[in-house]
C-alpha positions in Angstrom: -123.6 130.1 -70.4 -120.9 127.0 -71.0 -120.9 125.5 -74.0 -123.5 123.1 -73.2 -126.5 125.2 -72.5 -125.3 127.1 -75.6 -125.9 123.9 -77.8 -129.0 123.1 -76.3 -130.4 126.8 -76.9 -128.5 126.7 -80.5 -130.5 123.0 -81.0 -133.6 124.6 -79.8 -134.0 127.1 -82.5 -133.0 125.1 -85.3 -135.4 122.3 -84.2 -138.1 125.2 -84.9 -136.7 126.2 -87.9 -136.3 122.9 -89.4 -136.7 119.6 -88.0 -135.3 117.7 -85.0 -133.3 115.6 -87.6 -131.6 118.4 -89.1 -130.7 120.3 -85.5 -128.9 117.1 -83.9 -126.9 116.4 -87.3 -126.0 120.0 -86.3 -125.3 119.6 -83.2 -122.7 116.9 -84.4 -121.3 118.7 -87.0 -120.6 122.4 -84.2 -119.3 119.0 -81.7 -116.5 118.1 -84.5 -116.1 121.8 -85.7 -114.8 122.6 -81.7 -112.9 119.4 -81.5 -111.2 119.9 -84.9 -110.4 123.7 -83.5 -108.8 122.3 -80.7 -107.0 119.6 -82.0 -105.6 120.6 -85.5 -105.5 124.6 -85.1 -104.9 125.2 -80.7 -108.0 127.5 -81.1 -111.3 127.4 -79.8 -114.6 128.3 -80.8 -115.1 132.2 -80.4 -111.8 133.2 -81.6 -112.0 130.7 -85.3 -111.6 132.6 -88.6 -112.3 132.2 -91.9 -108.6 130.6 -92.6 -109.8 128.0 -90.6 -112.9 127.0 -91.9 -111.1 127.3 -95.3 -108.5 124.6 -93.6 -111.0 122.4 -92.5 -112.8 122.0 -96.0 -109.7 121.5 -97.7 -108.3 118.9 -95.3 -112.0 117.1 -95.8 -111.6 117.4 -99.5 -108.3 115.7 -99.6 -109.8 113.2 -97.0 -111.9 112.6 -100.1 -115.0 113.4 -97.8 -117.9 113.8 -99.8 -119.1 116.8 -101.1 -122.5 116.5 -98.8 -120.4 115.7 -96.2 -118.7 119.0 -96.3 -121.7 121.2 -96.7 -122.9 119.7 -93.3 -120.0 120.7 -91.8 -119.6 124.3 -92.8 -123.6 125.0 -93.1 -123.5 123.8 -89.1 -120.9 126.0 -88.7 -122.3 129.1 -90.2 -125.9 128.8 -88.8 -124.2 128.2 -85.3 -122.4 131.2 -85.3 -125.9 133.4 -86.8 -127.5 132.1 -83.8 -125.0 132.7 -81.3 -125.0 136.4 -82.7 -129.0 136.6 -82.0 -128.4 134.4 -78.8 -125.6 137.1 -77.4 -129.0 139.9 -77.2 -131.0 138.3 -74.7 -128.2 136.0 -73.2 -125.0 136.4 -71.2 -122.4 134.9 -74.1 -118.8 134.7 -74.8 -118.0 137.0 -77.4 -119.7 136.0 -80.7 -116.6 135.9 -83.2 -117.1 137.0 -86.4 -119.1 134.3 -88.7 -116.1 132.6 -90.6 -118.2 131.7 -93.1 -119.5 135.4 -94.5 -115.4 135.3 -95.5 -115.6 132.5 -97.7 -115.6 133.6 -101.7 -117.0 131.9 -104.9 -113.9 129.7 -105.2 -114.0 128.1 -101.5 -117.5 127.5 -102.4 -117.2 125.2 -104.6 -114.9 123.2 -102.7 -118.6 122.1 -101.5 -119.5 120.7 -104.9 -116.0 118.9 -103.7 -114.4 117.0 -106.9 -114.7 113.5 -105.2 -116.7 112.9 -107.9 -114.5 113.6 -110.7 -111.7 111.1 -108.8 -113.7 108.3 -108.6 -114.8 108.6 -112.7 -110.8 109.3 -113.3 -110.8 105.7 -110.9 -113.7 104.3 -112.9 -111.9 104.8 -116.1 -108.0 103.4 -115.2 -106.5 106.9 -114.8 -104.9 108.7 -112.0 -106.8 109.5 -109.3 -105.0 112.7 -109.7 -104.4 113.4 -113.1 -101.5 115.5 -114.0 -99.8 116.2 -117.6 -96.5 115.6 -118.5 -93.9 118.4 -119.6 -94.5 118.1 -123.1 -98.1 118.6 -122.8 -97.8 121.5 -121.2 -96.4 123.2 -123.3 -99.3 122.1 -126.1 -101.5 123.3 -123.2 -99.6 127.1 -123.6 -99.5 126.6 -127.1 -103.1 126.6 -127.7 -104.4 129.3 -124.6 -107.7 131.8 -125.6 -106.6 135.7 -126.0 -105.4 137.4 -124.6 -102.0 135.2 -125.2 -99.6 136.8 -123.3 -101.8 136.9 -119.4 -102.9 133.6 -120.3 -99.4 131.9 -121.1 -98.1 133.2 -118.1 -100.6 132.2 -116.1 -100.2 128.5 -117.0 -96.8 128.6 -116.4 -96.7 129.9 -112.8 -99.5 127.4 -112.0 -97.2 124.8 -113.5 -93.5 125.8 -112.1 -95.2 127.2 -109.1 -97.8 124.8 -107.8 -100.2 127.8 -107.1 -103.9 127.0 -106.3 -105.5 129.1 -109.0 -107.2 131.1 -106.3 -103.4 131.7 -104.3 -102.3 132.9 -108.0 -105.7 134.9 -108.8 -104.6 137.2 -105.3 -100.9 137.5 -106.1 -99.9 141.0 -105.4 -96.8 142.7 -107.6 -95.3 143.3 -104.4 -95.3 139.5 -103.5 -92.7 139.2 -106.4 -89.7 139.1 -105.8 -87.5 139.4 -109.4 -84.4 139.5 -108.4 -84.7 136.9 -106.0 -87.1 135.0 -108.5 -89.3 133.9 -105.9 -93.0 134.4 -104.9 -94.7 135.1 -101.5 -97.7 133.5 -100.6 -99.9 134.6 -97.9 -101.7 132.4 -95.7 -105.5 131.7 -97.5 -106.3 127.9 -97.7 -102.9 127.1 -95.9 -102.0 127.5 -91.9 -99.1 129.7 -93.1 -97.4 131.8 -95.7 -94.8 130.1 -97.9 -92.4 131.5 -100.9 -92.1 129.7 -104.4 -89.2 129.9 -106.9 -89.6 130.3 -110.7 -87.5 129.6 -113.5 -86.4 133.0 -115.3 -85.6 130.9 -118.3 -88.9 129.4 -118.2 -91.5 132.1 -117.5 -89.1 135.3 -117.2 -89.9 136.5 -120.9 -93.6 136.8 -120.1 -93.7 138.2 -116.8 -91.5 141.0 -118.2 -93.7 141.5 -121.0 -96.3 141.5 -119.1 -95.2 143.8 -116.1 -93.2 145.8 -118.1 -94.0 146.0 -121.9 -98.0 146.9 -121.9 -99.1 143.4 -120.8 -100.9 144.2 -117.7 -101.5 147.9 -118.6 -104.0 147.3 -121.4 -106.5 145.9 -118.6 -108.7 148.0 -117.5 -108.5 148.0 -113.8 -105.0 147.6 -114.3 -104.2 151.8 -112.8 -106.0 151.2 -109.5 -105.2 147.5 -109.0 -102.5 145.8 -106.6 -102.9 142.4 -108.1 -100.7 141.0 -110.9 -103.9 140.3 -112.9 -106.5 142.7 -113.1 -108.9 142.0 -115.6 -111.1 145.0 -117.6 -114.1 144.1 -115.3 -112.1 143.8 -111.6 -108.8 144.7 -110.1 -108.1 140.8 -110.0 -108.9 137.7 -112.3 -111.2 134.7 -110.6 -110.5 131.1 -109.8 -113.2 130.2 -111.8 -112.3 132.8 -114.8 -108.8 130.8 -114.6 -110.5 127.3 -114.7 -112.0 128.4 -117.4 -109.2 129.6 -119.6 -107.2 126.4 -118.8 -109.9 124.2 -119.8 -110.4 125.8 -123.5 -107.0 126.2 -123.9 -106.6 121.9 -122.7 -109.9 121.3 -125.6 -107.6 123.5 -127.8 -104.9 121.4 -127.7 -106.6 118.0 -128.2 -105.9 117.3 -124.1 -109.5 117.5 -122.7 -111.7 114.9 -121.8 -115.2 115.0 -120.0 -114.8 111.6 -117.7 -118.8 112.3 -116.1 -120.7 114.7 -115.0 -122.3 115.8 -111.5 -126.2 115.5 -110.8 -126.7 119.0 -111.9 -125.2 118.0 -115.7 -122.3 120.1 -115.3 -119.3 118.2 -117.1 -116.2 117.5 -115.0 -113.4 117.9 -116.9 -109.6 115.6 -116.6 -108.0 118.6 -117.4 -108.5 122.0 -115.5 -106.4 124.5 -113.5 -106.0 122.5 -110.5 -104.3 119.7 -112.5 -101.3 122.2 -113.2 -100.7 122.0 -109.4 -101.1 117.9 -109.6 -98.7 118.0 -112.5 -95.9 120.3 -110.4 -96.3 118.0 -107.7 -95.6 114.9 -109.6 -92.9 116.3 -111.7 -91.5 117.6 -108.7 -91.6 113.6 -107.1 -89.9 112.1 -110.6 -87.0 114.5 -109.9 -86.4 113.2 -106.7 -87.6 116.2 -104.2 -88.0 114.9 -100.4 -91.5 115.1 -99.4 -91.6 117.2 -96.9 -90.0 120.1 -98.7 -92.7 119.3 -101.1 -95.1 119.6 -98.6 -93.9 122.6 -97.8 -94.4 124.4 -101.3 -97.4 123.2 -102.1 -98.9 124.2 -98.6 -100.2 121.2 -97.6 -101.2 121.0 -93.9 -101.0 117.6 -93.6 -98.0 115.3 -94.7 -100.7 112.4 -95.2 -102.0 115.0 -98.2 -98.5 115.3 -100.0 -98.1 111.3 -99.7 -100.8 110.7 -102.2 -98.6 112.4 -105.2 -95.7 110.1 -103.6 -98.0 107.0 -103.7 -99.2 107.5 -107.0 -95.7 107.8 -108.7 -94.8 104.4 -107.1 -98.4 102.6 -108.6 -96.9 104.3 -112.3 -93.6 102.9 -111.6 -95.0 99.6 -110.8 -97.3 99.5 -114.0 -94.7 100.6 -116.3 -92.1 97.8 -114.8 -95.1 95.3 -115.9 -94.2 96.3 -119.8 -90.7 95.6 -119.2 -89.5 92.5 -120.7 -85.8 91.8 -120.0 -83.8 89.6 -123.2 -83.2 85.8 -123.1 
């Protein structure tokens, strides 16, 4: 079958499943799914992967798609490839890849719940539409991190000198550090390719060697028959979400939090969480001069328009602050 008689046998079941509606807004979405393939990652639609279905909700997110819009997208996508997989029984198919979507975790997840919404209350209420800390509230931030001290400290740090995503950090292998280099490796996950990172020994040195070396990391539990550089006692690595936690107590710790709104569900949405270490890298990074594209480059962006934003915000700030200037005479 070509990929037309496909769709129309893929439409047909979902218009018995659920509604006429419903099957041609998926027959959009699998349209744009194969033409994104094509386009952005020179792949087509039996050979995609879960990397690239993590790509394409990232690069939607920082479209500032909504979160809805998302969810049609990748739901599309992963009921498309379920009935190509029953289709590929009775019919002669290509071969069915692998669903991307069964590779997706908790973390990519709730890049569906998106945090569009949490932008347009930091719009609503005059702040960044990225909000990022400055240096010396960073280190209140460390100051005032939930036990245990010593993971937790360092954890804040590499998101901060590194620019991790708190999900590239919670998958950080030992042997992706590098110490007498001082640099990281990150594998692809949300990103089209790897990249390495640099730290600051006299930053973050003193805990990563307390913690690799001293007793730190061996007190966890899962610590013996782990890879990762933070097991936990209940896993052999720490979660996104178990980060974004941790950074948001230690942020209401310190005096820093805020809850700008909430989503329909009443969950709060937070200024400051894990992510905004990343923000705050990036526009630290800017104020120091850094080109953009090597900026681009270490914070994995797949797109330069995506690194811009940081870029386009520090020249809003500068404008701002040259309004309180009031030259003599």
């Amino acid at each position: 079958m070509d990929f037309d008689e496909i769709l129309e046998r893929f439409k047909n079941r979902r218009s018995r499943i659920s509604s006429e509606t419903t099957a041609n807004i998926y027959l959009r979405e699998i349209r744009n799914w194969r033409q994104w393939l094509t386009e952005e990652r020179d792949k087509g639609l039996w050979n995609a992967e879960t990397v690239d279905l993590r790509v394409r909700m990232e690069s939607m997110t920082d479209a500032g798609k909504a979160p809805s819009t998302i969810t049609k997208q990748v739901s599309a996508v992963s009921k498309f490839y379920q009935d190509c997989e029953k289709m590929a029984k009775k019919y002669d198919m290509p071969d069915v890849q692998e669903n991307p979507y069964g590779g997706l975790d908790s973390e990519d997840k709730q890049l569906l719940r998106g945090d569009t919404k949490k932008k347009e209350a930091m719009k609503e209420s005059g702040g960044d539409e990225y909000p990022y800390l400055e240096p010396d509230k960073i280190s209140q931030l460390v100051d005032n991190v939930p036990s245990p001290r010593l993971r937790n400290e360092l954890i804040i740090k590499l998101l901060y000198n590194c620019g991790f995503r708190r999900g590239e950090l919670a998958k950080t292998k030992i042997e992706h550090i590098d110490r007498e280099d001082r640099s990281i490796f990150i594998p692809p996950r949300k990103s089209p390719e790897s990249r390495t990172v640099a730290y600051k020994e006299d930053y973050l040195g003193f805990q990563l060697d307390q913690w690799l070396d001293y007793g730190g990391r061996d007190s966890m539990t899962y610590a013996e028959e782990s890879e990762y550089l933070f097991p936990t006692n209940n896993s052999e690595h720490i979660s996104g979400v178990a980060m974004n936690r941790m950074v948001r107590k230690a942020a209401k710790n310190a005096g820093l939090q805020e809850v700008i709104d909430e989503y329909v569900d009443g969950r709060e949405i937070h200024k400051v969480t894990a992510h905004t270490l990343r923000h705050s890298f990036a526009m630290r990074a800017i104020n120091s001069g850094i080109d953009i594209k090597t900026l681009q480059t270490l914070l994995g962006h797949e797109e330069l328009d995506t690194t811009l934003i940081y870029l386009d915000q520090a020249k809003d700030e500068a404008k701002e602050n040259s309004r309180a200037f009031q030259p003599l005479g």
